[in-house]
TILUMBA-129134 format. One record per residue (C-alpha): x, y, z; residue number from 1. Coordinates in nm, 3 decimals, always signed. Layout:
BEGIN
R      xx      yy      zz num
R       X       Y       Z NUM
...
This chain:
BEGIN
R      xx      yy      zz num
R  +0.000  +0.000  +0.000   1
R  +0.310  +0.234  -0.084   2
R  +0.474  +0.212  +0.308   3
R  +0.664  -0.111  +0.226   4
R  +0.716  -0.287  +0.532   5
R  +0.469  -0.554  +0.668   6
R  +0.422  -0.752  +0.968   7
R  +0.677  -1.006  +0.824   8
R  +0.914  -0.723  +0.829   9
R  +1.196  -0.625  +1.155  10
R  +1.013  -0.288  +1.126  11
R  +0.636  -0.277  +1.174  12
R  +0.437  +0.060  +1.065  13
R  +0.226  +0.169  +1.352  14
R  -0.110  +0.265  +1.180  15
R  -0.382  +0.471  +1.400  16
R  -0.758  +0.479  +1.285  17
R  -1.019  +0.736  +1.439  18
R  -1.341  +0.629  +1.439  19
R  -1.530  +0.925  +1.589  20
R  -1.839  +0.667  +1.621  21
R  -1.863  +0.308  +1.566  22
R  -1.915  +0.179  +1.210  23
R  -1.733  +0.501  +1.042  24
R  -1.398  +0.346  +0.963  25
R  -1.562  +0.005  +0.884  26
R  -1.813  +0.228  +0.614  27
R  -1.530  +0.436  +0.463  28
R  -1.251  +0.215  +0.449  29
R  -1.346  -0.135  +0.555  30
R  -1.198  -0.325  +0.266  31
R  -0.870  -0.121  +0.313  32
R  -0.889  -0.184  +0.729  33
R  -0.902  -0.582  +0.697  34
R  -0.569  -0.527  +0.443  35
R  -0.388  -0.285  +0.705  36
R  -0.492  -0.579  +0.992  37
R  -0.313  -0.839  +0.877  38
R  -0.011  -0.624  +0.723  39
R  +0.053  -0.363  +1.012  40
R  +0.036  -0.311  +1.373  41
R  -0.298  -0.128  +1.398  42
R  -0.458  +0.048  +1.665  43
R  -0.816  +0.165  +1.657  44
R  -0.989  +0.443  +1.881  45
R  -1.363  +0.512  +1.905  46
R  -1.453  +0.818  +2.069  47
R  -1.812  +0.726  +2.147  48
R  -2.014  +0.397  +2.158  49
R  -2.355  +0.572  +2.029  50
R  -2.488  +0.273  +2.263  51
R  -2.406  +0.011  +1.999  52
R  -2.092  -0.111  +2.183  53
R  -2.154  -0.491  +2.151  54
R  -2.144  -0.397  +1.731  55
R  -1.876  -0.249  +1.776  56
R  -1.689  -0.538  +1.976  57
R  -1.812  -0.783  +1.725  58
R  -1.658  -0.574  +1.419  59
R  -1.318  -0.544  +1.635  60
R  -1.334  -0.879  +1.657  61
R  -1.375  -0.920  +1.288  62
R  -1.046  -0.677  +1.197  63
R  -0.882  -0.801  +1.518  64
R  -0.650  -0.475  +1.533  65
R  -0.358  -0.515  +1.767  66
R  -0.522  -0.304  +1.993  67
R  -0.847  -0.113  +2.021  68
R  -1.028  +0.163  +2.256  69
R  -1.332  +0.332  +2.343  70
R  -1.388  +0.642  +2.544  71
R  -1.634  +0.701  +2.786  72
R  -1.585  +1.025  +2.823  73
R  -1.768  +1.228  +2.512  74
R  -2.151  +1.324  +2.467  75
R  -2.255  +1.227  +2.088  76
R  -2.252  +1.577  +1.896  77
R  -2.100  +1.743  +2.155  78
R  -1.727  +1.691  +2.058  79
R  -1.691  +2.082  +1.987  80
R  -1.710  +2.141  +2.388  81
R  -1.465  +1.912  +2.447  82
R  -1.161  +1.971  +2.191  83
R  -0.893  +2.047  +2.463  84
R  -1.004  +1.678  +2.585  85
R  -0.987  +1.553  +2.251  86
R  -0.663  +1.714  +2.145  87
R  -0.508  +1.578  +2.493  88
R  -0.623  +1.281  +2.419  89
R  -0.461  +1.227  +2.054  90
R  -0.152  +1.353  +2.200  91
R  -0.156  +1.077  +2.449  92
R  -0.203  +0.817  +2.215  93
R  +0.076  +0.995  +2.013  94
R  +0.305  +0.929  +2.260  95
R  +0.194  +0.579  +2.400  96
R  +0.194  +0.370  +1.976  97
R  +0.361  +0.680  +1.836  98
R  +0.189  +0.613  +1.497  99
R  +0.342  +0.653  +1.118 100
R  +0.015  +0.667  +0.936 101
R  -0.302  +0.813  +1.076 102
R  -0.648  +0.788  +0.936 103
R  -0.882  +1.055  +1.025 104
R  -1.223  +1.182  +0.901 105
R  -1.207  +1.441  +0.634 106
R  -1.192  +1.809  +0.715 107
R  -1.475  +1.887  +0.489 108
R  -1.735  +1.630  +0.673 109
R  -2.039  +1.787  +0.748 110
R  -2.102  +1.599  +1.078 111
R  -2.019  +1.819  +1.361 112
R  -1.828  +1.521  +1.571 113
R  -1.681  +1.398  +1.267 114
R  -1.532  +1.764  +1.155 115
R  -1.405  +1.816  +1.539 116
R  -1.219  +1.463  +1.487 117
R  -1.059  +1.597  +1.180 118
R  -0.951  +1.892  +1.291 119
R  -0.754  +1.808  +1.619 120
R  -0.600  +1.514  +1.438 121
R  -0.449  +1.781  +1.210 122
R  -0.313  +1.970  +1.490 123
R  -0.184  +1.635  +1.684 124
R  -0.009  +1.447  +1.423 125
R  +0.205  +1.686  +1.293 126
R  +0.489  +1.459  +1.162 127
R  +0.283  +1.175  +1.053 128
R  +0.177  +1.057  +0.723 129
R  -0.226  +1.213  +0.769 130
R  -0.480  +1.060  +0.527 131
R  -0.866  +1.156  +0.557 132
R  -1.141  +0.900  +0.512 133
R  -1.401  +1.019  +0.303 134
R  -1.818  +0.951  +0.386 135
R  -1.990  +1.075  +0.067 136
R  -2.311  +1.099  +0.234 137
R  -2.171  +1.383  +0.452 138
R  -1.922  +1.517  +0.206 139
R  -2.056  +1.787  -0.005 140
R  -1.702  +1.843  -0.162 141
R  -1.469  +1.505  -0.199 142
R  -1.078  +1.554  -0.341 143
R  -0.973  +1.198  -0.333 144
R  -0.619  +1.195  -0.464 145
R  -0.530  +0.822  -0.323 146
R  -0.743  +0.519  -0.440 147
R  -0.695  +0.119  -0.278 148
R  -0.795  -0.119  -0.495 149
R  -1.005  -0.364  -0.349 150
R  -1.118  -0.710  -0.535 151
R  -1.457  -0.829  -0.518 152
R  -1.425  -1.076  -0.221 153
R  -1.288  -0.783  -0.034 154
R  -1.540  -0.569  -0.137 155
R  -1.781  -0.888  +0.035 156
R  -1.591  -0.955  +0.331 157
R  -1.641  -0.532  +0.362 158
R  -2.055  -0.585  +0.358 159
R  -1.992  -0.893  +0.588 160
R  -1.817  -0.629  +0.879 161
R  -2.051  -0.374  +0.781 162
R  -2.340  -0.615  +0.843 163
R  -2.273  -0.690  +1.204 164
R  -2.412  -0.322  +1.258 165
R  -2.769  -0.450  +1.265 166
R  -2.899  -0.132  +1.456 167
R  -2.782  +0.087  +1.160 168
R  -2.881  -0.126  +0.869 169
R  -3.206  +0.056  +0.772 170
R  -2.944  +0.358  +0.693 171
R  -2.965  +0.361  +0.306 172
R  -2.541  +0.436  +0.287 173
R  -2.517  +0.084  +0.463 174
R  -2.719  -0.072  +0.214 175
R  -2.460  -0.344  +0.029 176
R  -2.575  -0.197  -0.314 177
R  -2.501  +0.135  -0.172 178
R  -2.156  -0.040  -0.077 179
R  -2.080  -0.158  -0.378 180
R  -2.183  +0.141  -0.544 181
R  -1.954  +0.379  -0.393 182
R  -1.671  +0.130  -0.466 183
R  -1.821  +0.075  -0.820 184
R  -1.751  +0.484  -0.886 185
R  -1.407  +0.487  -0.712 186
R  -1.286  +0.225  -0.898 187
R  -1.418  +0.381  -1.243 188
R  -1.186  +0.697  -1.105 189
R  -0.930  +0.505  -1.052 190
R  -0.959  +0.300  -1.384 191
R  -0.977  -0.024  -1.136 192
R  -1.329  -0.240  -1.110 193
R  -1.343  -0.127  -0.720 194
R  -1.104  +0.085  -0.508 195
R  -1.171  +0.263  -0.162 196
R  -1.095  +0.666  -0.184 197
R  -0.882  +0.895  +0.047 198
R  -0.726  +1.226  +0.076 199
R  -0.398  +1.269  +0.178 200
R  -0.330  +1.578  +0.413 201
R  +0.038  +1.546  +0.507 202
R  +0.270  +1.272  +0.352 203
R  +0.673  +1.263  +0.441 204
R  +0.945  +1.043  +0.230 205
């Protein structure tokens, strides 16, 4: 995935994932997350449960990340009163897996936690590769300028994680034609049959 080194490697990449709610990594990039899980030592933080914490366990243990965490602490769309918390926070976890890649919502997400997310991840990892996530439902302006291609069994095993989220499956974005749509029209950007999209913010050589 252009960082070389694997978990077969001397030198495992640390790769960090925010997931300002549950499901929003697996819905953006959950083809992409099963690759980085069984390449790279991945770590996983959820900033609320949105009281679907037993989903939430099930799709950890589905991507079985090295390590993952969930805090208590926020009130869902009330991350704006709390972005001194939030900032300490991602500094913390800077310091304790001292991540090379982070993932991160996009800046341009409409959804107040989401954009709150975004933007202290911006100020925290200042020396880390930074790539954004992108949710099209809540994106009215998308710059994807790095594509993943994903085959069509990982584009399945996606709508598999995706489908342990039974509480949001009425949500038309988590319908698996929905799915495979959004894949269907990254791909055709990419010239690939299916591909998951990001945005890369900061990237060092």
């Amino acid at each position: 995935m252009g960082w070389e080194s694997s978990k077969k490697t001397h030198k495992m990449r640390n790769i960090l994932l925010l997931s300002p709610h549950p499901d929003d990594i697996e819905l953006a990039m959950g083809a992409t997350v099963l690759k980085l899980a069984r390449q790279y030592r991945l770590f996983i933080y959820c900033f609320n449960t949105c009281g679907i914490i037993e989903e939430f366990n099930d799709s950890m243990a589905i991507i079985n990340p090295n390590e993952f965490r969930v805090d208590y602490n926020l009130m869902l769309r009330k991350f704006n009163k709390e972005r001194q918390y939030i900032l300490g926070m991602l500094l913390n976890i800077k310091v304790d897996f001292n991540p090379d890649v982070v993932f991160m919502p996009n800046l341009s997400d409409c959804h107040q936690d989401h954009r709150v997310i975004a933007e202290e991840a911006y100020r925290a990892f200042k020396y880390c590769d930074l790539i954004s996530y992108i949710h099209p439902q809540n994106c009215t302006e998308i710059k994807p300028n790095y594509f993943i291609e994903i085959t069509e069994q990982e584009l399945n095993d996606k709508i598999k994680l995706l489908s342990v989220y039974k509480s949001q499956s009425e949500r038309n974005y988590m319908n698996p034609e929905s799915v495979k749509g959004v894949a269907l029209f990254y791909g055709i950007m990419s010239n690939k049959r299916y591909a998951e999209a990001f945005e890369i913010i900061r990237k060092f050589e």
